[in-house]
Each structure stands twice: as structure tokens, then as C-alpha cells.
C-alpha positions as CSV (number, residue, x, y, z in Angstrom):
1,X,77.1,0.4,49.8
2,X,74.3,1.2,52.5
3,X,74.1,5.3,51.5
4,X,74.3,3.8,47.6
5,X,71.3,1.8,47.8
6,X,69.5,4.2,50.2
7,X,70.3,7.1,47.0
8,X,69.2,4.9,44.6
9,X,65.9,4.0,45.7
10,X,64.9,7.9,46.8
11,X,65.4,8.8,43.5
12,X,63.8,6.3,42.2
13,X,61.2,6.7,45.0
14,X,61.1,10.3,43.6
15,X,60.8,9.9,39.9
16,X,57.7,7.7,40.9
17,X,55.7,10.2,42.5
18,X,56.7,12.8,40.1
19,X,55.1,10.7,37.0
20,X,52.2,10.0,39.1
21,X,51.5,13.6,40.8
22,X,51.9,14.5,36.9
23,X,49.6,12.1,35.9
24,X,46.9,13.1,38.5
25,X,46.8,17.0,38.2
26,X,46.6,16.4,34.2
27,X,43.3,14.6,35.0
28,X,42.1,16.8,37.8
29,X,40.8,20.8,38.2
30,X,41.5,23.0,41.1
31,X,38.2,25.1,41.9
32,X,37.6,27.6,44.3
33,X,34.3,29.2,45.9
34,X,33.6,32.1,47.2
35,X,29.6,31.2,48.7
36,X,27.8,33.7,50.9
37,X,25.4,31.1,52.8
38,X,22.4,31.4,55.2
39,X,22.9,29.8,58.4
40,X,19.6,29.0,59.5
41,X,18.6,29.3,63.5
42,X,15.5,27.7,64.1
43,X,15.8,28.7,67.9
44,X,14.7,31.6,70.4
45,X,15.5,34.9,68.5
46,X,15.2,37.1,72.3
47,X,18.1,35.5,72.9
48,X,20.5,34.2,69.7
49,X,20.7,35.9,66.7
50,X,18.2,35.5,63.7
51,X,19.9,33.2,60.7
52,X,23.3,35.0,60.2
53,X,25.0,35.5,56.8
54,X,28.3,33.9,56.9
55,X,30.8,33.8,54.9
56,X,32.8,30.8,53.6
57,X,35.8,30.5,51.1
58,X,36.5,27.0,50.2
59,X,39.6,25.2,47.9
60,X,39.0,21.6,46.4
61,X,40.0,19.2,43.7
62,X,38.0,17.8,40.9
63,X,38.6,14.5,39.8
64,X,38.7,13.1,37.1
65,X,38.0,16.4,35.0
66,X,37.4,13.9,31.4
67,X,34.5,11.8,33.0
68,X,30.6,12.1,33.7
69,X,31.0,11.1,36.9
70,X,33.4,12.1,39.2
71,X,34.2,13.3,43.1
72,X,35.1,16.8,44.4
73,X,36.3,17.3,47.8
74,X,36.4,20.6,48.8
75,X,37.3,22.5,52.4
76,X,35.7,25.6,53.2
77,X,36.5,28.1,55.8
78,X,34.3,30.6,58.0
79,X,34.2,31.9,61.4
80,X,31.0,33.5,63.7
81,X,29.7,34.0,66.8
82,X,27.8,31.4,69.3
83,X,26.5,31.6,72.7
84,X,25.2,28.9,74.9
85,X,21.1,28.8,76.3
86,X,18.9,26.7,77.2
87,X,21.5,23.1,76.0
88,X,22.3,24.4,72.9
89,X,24.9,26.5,71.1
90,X,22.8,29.2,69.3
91,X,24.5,32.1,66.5
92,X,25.0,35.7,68.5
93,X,25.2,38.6,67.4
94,X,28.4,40.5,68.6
95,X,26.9,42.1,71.4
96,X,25.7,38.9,73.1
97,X,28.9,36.4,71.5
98,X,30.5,34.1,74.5
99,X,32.5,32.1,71.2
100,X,34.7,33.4,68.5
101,X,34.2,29.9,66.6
102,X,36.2,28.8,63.7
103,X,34.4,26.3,61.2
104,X,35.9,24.3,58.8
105,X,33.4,22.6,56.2
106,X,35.0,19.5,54.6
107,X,32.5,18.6,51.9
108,X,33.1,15.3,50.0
109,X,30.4,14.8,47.0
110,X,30.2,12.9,43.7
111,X,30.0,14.8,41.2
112,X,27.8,14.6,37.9
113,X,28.7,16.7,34.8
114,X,26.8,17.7,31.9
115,X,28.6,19.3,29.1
116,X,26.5,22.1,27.3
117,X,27.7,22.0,23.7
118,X,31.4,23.4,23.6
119,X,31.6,26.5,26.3
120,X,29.8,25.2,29.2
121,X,28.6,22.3,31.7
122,X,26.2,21.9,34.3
123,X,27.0,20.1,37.4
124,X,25.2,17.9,40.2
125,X,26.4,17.5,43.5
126,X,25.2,15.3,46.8
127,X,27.5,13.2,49.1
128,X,28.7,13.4,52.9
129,X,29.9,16.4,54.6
130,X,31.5,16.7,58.1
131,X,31.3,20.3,59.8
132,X,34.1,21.0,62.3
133,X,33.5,23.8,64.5
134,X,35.8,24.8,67.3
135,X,35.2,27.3,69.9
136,X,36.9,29.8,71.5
137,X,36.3,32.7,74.3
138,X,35.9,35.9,71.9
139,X,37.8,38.8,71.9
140,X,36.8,41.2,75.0
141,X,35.0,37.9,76.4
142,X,36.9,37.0,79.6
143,X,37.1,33.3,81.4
144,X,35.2,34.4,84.8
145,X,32.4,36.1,82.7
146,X,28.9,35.5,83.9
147,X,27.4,33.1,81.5
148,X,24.5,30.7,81.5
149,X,25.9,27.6,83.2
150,X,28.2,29.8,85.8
151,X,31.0,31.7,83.6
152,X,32.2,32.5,80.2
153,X,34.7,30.0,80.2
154,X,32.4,26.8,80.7
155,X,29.9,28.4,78.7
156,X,32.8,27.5,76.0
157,X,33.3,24.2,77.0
158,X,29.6,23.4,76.8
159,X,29.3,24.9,73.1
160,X,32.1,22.9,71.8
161,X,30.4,19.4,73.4
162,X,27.3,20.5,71.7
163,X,29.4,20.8,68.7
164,X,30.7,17.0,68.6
165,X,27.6,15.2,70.5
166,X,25.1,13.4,68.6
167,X,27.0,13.7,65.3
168,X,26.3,17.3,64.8
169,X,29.2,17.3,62.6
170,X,27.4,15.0,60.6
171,X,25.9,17.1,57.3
172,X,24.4,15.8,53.5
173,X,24.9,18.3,50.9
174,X,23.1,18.8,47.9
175,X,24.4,21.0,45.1
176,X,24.5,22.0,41.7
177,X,26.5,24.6,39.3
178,X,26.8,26.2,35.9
179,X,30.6,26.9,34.5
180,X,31.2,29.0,31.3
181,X,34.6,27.5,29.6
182,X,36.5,31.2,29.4
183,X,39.5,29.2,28.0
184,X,40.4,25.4,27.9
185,X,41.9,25.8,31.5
186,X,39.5,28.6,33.3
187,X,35.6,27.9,34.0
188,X,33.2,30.5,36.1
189,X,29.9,30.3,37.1
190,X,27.4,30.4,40.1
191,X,26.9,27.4,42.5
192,X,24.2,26.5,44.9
193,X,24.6,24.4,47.4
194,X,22.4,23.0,51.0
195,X,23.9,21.2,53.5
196,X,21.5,19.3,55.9
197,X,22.4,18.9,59.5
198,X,21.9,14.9,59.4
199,X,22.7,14.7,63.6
200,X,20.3,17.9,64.1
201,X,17.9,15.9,62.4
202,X,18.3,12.6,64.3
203,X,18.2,14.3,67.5
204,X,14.7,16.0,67.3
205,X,16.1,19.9,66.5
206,X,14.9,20.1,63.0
207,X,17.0,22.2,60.4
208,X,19.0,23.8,63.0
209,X,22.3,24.7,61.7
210,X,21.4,24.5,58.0
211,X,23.4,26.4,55.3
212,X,22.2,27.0,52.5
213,X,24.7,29.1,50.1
214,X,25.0,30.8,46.9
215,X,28.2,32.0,45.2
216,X,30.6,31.5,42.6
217,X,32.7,28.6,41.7
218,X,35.6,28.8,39.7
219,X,37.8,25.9,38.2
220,X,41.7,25.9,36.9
221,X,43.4,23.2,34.8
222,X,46.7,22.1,34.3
């Protein structure tokens, strides 16, 4: 009777999240980026690297897709190079890298949509965005490495607290795209986007760590 009941209600469980799921990614797009983006370095360039071109690919959901106003989260993904000087962790150039770091942008806006007549729309973007970095000793870069505060190793450990103190993670991004309906499920177009360092800010080191990007947005539905 137990194993009955315990059937009955997955399936019913089931069937439930099936008609919402359904319900959702008929009201929602999936878009993709691909956004070449400047990260700016404000610091010492005799030591870090001027503002590197980096490289991020990102995958997020539009929803809802019918409305004016509406919310896209989206995760994008990049890696590059950091050293540590001077209390900070600064971009390097390969030569000079003590961190292979891998960043994950998580970017969570509302949205504001324009149509254009029937083939296209223009899009607004601010909200919050939180910028997870994580470093690691690069490739070739050993642990007992001479580094500035001793060795390679705690050279690491010092860039990722820099990463995580003071709410450096802590961004606002401002945005805004153009989309050319292809067909009643495809869009393309360029998108702009800045994201402000809001804990760089608050703790006296200016735009450090900016990105600013431009690239190209595209956006499937269901």
C-alpha cells in the first residue's frame, strides 16, 4: 500500500513539473553571448599588464519573453592571468602570471524591451552582478616560487583573499542590445554591456577591475 501511494504521488509529482517546466520555457528565451570585453587595470603597468582583452562566453534565460519588462540572468565564463604586488591582485601577462584564474560572471538584470515595428527590439539592461574569481598556481608556476610575499604558492592565497575582501565580487551592470527577429524563434544582434566594480569603488581603488564588453547576443525560443 506504502510503494502504491509512494507511485502515485511521483507521478503525479511528475506530471506537475512537466506542465509547469512547459509552461515556463513557452514564456521564456535562451540567449547566448559571445562578448570580447576590456578589463580595465588602473594600476602600475612596470609591473601588471596594461587592460587585457578577455574573453567571456555566457548562457542565460529571458523571462518573460511577451512583456516590457522582464529579468535575464545570465552566467558567463572566462579565464586570465593575475599576479600579486604591492596588496593587490593585478592582470599579468603570461610571462609575469603567478594565477591561472577562472572567473565566473553571474549577471542578474531587469530587463526593458522595446519592440521595433515587427523584425526587431531594443533592449535595456542594469541590475546586480557578482564576479567569482578563483585562483590557481598556473601552469609551469610551481608552489616554492619566489613571489612577492615569500613564494608562489602564498602569492595565490593572497590573490584569492583580495578577490573575496571588501565585496570585490560585488559589480552593477549596465547594458543595452539590438536583436533582428531572423524567424519567430531566432534573434541576433550586438550587445554592450559595463559592469562597475561597486567594492572597488567603496574601497578607494577607482574603476579597477572594470569590464566593459562588446559582442553578440543571440536568443532561441521554444
Amino acid at each position: 500500500m506504502y510503494l502504491r501511494k509512494l507511485f502515485i504521488f511521483t507521478i503525479l509529482s511528475l506530471s506537475l513539473f512537466s506542465v509547469h517546466a512547459e509552461s515556463f520555457f513557452s514564456s521564456a528565451d535562451l540567449t547566448a553571448e559571445v562578448s570580447p570585453a576590456v578589463y580595465i587595470n588602473s594600476e602600475s603597468k612596470s609591473v601588471s599588464a596594461p587592460s587585457p582583452i578577455i574573453y567571456p562566453v555566457g548562457i542565460g534565460v529571458l523571462w518573460p519573453n511577451y512583456t516590457t519588462f522582464a529579468i535575464q540572468p545570465m552566467l558567463s565564463f572566462f579565464t586570465m592571468y593575475h599576479l600579486w604586488y604591492d596588496g593587490r591582485a593585478l592582470p599579468a601577462e603570461i610571462e609575469n602570471r603567478t594565477s591561472q584564474t577562472i572567473c565566473l560572471l553571474l549577471n542578474m538584470p531587469g530587463v526593458a524591451t522595446i519592440n521595433l515595428g515587427d523584425n526587431s527590439r531594443l533592449q535595456f539592461f542594469t541590475g546586480p552582478a557578482i564576479f567569482m574569481r578563483f585562483g590557481a598556481l598556473a601552469n609551469g608556476v610551481k608552489d616554492s616560487d619566489s613571489g612577492y610575499s615569500g613564494t608562489a604558492g602564498s602569492d595565490v592565497d593572497e590573490i584569492n583573499s583580495y578577490f573575496w575582501n571588501n565585496a570585490r565580487f560585488l559589480y552593477l551592470s549596465f547594458g543595452s542590445a539590438w536583436q533582428y527577429n531572423f524567424t519567430s524563434h531566432f534573434r541576433i544582434g550586438p550587445s554592450f554591456y559595463a559592469y562597475l566594480p561597486l567594492g572597488s569603488l567603496f574601497s578607494g581603488e577607482g574603476v579597477q577591475a572594470m569590464i566593459v564588453s562588446l559582442g553578440l547576443k543571440l536568443s532561441i525560443h521554444y
